[in-house]
TITORZA-399460 format. One record per residue (C-alpha): x, y, z. Coordinates in steps of 0.1 Angstrom, whole numbers, plus 5000, padded with zeros to 4 digits. Layout:
residues N
 east north   up
    X     Y    Z
...
***
This chain:
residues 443
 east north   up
 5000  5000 5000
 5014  5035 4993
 5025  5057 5022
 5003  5089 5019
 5016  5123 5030
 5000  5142 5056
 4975  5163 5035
 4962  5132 5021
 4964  5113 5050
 4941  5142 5071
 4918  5140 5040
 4907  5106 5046
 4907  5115 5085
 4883  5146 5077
 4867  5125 5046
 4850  5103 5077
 4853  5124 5105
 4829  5152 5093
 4800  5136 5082
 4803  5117 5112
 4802  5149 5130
 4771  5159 5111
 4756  5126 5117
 4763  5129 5157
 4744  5167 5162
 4717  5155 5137
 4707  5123 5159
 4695  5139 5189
 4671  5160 5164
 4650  5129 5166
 4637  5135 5200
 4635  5171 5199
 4616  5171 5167
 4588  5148 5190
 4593  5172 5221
 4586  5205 5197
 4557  5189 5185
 4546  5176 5215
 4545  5210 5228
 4524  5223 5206
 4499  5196 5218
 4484  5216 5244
 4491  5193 5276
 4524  5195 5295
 4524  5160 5303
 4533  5154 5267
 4567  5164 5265
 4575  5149 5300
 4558  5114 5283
 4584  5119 5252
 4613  5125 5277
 4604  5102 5293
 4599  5074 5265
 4634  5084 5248
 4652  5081 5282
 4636  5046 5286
 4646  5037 5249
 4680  5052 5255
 4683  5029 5283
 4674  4997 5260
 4696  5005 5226
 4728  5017 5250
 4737  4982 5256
 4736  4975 5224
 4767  4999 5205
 4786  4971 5199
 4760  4966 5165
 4779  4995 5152
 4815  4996 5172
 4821  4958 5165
 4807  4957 5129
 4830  4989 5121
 4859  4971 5130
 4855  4938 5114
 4843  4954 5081
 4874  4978 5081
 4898  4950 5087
 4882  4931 5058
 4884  4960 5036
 4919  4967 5045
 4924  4930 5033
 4905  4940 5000
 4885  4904 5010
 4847  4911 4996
 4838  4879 5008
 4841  4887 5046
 4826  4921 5037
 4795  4907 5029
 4796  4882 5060
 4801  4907 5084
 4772  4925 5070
 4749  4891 5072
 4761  4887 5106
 4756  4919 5117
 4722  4927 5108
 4712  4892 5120
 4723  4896 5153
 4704  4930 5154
 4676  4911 5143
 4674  4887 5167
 4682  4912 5197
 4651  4933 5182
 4628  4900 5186
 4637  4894 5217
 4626  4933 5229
 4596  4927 5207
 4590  4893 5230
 4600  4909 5262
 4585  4944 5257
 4559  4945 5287
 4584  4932 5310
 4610  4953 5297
 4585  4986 5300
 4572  4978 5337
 4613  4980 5346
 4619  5006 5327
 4586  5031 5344
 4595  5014 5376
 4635  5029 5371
 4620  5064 5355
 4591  5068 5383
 4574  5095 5366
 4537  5106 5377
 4511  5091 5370
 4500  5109 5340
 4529  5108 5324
 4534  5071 5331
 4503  5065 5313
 4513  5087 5279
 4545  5071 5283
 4533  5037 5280
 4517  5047 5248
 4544  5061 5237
 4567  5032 5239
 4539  5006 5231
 4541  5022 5196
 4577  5028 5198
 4590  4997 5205
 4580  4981 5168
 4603  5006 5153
 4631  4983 5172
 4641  4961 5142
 4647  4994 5121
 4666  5011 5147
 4689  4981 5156
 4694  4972 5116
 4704  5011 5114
 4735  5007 5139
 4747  4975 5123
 4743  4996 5086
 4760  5030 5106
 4790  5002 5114
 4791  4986 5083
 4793  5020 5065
 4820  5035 5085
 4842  5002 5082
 4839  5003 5041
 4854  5043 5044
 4822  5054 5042
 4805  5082 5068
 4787  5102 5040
 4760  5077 5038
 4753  5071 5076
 4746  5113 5075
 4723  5111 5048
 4706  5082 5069
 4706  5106 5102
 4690  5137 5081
 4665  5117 5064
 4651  5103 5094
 4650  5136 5107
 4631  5147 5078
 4609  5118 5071
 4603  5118 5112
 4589  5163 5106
 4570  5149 5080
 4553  5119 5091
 4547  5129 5129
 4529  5163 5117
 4505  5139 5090
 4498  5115 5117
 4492  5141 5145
 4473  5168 5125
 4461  5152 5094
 4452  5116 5102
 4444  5133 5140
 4460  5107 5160
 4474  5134 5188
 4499  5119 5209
 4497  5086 5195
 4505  5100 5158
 4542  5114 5173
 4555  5079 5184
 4536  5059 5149
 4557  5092 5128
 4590  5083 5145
 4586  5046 5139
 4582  5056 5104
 4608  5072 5098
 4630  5047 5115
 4621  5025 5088
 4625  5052 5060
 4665  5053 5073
 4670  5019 5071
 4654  5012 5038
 4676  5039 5025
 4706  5020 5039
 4695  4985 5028
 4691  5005 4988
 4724  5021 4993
 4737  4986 4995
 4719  4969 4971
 4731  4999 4948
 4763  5002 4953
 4779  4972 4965
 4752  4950 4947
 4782  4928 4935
 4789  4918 4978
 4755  4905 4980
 4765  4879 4951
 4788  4868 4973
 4775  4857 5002
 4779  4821 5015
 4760  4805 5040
 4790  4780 5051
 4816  4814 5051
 4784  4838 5070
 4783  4806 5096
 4819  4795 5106
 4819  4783 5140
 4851  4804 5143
 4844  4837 5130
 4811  4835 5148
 4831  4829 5183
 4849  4858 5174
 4820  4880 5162
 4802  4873 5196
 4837  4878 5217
 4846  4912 5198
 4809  4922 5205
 4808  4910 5243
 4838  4930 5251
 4820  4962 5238
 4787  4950 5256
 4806  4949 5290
 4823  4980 5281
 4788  5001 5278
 4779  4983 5306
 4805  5002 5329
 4798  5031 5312
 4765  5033 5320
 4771  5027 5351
 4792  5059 5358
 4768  5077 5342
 4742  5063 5362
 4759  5069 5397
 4771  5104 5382
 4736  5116 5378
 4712  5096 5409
 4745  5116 5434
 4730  5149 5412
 4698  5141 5421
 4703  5136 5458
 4719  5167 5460
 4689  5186 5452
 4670  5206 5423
 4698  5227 5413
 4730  5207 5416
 4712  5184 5395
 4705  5213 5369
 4742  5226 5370
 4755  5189 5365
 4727  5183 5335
 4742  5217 5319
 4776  5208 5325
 4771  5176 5311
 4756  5189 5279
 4789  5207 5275
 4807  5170 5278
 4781  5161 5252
 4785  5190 5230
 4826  5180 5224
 4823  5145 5227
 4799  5149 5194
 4831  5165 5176
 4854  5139 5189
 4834  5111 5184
 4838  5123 5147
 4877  5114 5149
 4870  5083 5166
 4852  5071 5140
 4883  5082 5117
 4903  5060 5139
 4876  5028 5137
 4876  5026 5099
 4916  5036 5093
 4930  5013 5120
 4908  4990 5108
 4915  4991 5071
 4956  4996 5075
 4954  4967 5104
 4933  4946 5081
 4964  4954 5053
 4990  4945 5075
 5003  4981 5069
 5025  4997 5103
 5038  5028 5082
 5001  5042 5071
 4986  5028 5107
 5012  5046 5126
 5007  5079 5106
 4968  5078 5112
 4970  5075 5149
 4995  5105 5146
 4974  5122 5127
 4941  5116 5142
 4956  5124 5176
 4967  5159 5162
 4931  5168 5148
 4921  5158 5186
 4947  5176 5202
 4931  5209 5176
 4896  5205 5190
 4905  5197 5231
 4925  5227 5227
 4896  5249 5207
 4866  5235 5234
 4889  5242 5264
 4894  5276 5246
 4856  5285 5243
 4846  5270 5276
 4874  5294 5293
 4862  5323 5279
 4824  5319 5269
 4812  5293 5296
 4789  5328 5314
 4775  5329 5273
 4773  5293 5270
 4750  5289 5301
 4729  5315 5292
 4722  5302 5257
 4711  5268 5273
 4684  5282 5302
 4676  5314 5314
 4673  5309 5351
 4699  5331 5369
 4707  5307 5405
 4713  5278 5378
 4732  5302 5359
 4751  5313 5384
 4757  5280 5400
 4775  5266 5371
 4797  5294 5366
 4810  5279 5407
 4819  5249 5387
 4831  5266 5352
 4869  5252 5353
 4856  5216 5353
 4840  5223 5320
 4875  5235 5310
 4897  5205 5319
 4870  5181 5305
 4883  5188 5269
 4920  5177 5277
 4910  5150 5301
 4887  5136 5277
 4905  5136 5245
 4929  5105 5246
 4906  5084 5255
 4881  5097 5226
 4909  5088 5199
 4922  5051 5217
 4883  5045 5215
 4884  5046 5177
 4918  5029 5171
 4910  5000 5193
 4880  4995 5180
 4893  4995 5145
 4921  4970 5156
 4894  4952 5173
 4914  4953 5203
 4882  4951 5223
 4897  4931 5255
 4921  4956 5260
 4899  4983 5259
 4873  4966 5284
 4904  4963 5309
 4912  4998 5301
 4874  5010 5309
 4872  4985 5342
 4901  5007 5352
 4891  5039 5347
 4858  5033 5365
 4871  5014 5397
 4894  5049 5394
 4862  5068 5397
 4843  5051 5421
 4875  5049 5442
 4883  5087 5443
 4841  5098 5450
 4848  5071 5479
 4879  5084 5492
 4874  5123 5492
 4858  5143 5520
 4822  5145 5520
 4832  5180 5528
 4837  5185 5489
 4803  5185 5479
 4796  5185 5445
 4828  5192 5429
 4842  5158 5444
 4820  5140 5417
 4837  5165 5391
 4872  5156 5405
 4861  5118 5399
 4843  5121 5366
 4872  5142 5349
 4900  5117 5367
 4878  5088 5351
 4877  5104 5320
 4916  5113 5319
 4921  5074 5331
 4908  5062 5305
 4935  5080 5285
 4966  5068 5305
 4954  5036 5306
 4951  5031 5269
 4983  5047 5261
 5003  5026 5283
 4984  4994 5271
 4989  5006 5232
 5027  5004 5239
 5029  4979 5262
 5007  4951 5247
 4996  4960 5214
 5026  4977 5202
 5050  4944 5200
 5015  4928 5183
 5015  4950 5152
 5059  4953 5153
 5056  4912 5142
 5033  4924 5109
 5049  4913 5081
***
């Protein structure tokens, strides 16, 4: 394989990382678009009901990121090995998985709601709207669970234009079909949750046409005996288990993170929400180059090729160095502006501010660990990275423990942004410790 220079090289970076970025502010649109037209309704309990019903959904799909993490990987390794063949399997196995998974939520959706109201414990009212709204939700699992494995699939063949144009036509079918059902066909409430399930199945028949389209000679090659080797399936489902357990500990910080928020009353738990969306906010553009690192690692570890490998972690770590340094920036100066453009109410407001610096170290702390995300993923080094994550949380839990209760709130800060800046070191020193003498024996 050629050795690229560094402005082709960041071209490929930017090539995925962009759309990706596009795709990762244009996913949340979903629920807002149902909380704007929820709104307009005429009952408060409707937007509580949609926050409500995403937050239970959000729950469910967490746990299952590997459909995209895992599939990315494989698929870039493949395609790194130009092998069309194991393209196509991955792809089988993939969406079959996500298949089955949806079944199973489809079998074990009353159970699976009763937990989920029980864990939420909203009123009454809102309970009740929100049962409605997940009762209709939930058939819209099979597209959304297909749509990660696609996402994966796309990003390990290069490919992070067509995952955006999947993000903002769901957006747009989901405007189009919520206002018809709600105003048109006059199914109120109801018509919001059938509109979203719509257009979850608008994205992924877009991916399944994209595919058919334009890699309509992989489908050819499928093989029942290659989709179902005993071997490549152990390591499909160990790959994928890994990345399971990992968003398992991650949820579980986030978890702890916000029921501490909640027990420390209204407004703590406001200024930690609006903090976090600042977390959010940069970890959208970061996420970006993480995906750069998924589908190059992948593709140059899939080739066999150190040189090109090396130069994309170089690379992509510079582009993350650019943004920690342009977040940390903006929150330094503009966090007062940024507050104010998120709410309006002045003790939040000015609460915050008490905790402004935190929102300043989070882009530094955060950024290693954003980029070794990516790379491992794409080297499918997904054991590693589940020791590297089991670390960085016992480091969390460890320091909230340990410090004075005396701290208050900014001793979960001092945890969260040592947890996040763990998760760094820790992947470093396993990168050239472990994996590092792996990829020097390439030939």
């Amino acid at each position: 394989m050629p050795f690229p220079n560094t402005m082709t090289m960041n071209r490929r970076i930017l090539a995925i990382a962009l759309p990706s970025i596009v795709t990762n502010i244009t996913v949340p649109l979903l629920g807002l678009i149902d909380i704007t037209i929820a709104g307009h309704l005429g009952r408060t309990e409707y937007i509580g009901a949609i926050a409500v019903g995403a937050m239970m959904f959000n729950l469910i799909y967490w746990n299952f990121g590997f459909l995209r993490m895992g599939t990315a990987g494989m698929t870039a390794q493949a395609f790194g090995r130009n092998d069309a063949e194991a393209q196509a399997s991955i792809l089988a196995r993939a969406t079959a998985l996500a298949a089955i998974i949806a079944a199973a939520i489809l079998l074990l959706q009353i159970p699976l709601r009763w937990i989920m109201l029980r864990a939420v414990n909203p009123s009454d009212e809102v309970a009740q709207l929100a049962r409605t709204y997940f009762n209709i939700c939930v058939w819209g699992a099979p597209a959304m669970l297909i749509d990660m494995a696609l996402k994966g699939w796309f990003i390990g063949m290069q490919d992070s234009r067509t995952p955006m144009f999947m993000a903002i036509g769901i957006n747009i079918a989901n405007i189009c079909t919520s206002l018809a059902a709600v105003f048109l066909l006059d199914m109120g409430f109801a018509g919001i949750a059938t509109g979203t399930v719509i257009a979850e199945y608008a994205g992924m028949a877009y991916g399944i046409g994209i595919i058919l389209h334009r890699h309509k000679r992989l489908t050819g090659l499928l093989d029942r005996k290659r989709v179902f080797v005993p071997k490549e399936i152990k390591r499909f489902f160990s790959i994928n288990g890994d990345i399971f357990l990992r968003s398992a500990c991650l949820m579980l910080v986030n978890l702890f993170f916000v029921s501490v928020g909640a027990r420390s009353g209204d407004v703590t738990l406001a200024v930690n929400a609006l903090i976090m969306q600042l977390f959010t906010l940069y970890s959208y553009f970061m996420d970006g180059f993480a995906f750069s690192g998924e589908a190059l690692a992948g593709r140059y570890s899939g080739a066999r090729d150190k040189h090109n490998l090396g130069s994309s972690i170089k690379h992509i770590f510079g582009w993350g160095v650019a943004v920690a340094a342009t977040f940390t920036i903006a929150y330094a100066i503009g966090a007062k502006h940024i507050f104010g453009f998120i709410t309006d109410n002045a003790t939040v407001i000015a609460e915050a501010l008490d905790y402004r610096w935190w929102c300043v170290a989070i882009p530094a702390a955060g950024m290693a660990g954003f980029v070794w995300d990516g790379v491992y993923i794409g080297l499918t080094a997904t054991r590693e990275m589940l020791v590297t994550i089991v670390i960085s949380c016992a480091t969390f839990f460890a320091l909230y423990f340990i410090m004075p209760a005396s701290m208050g709130n900014d001793k979960l800060w001092l945890a969260f942004v040592a947890y996040l800046a763990m998760r760094g070191i820790s992947q470093t020193a396993v990168f050239r410790h472990r994996i590092k003498s792996r990829i020097d024996q390439w030939q």
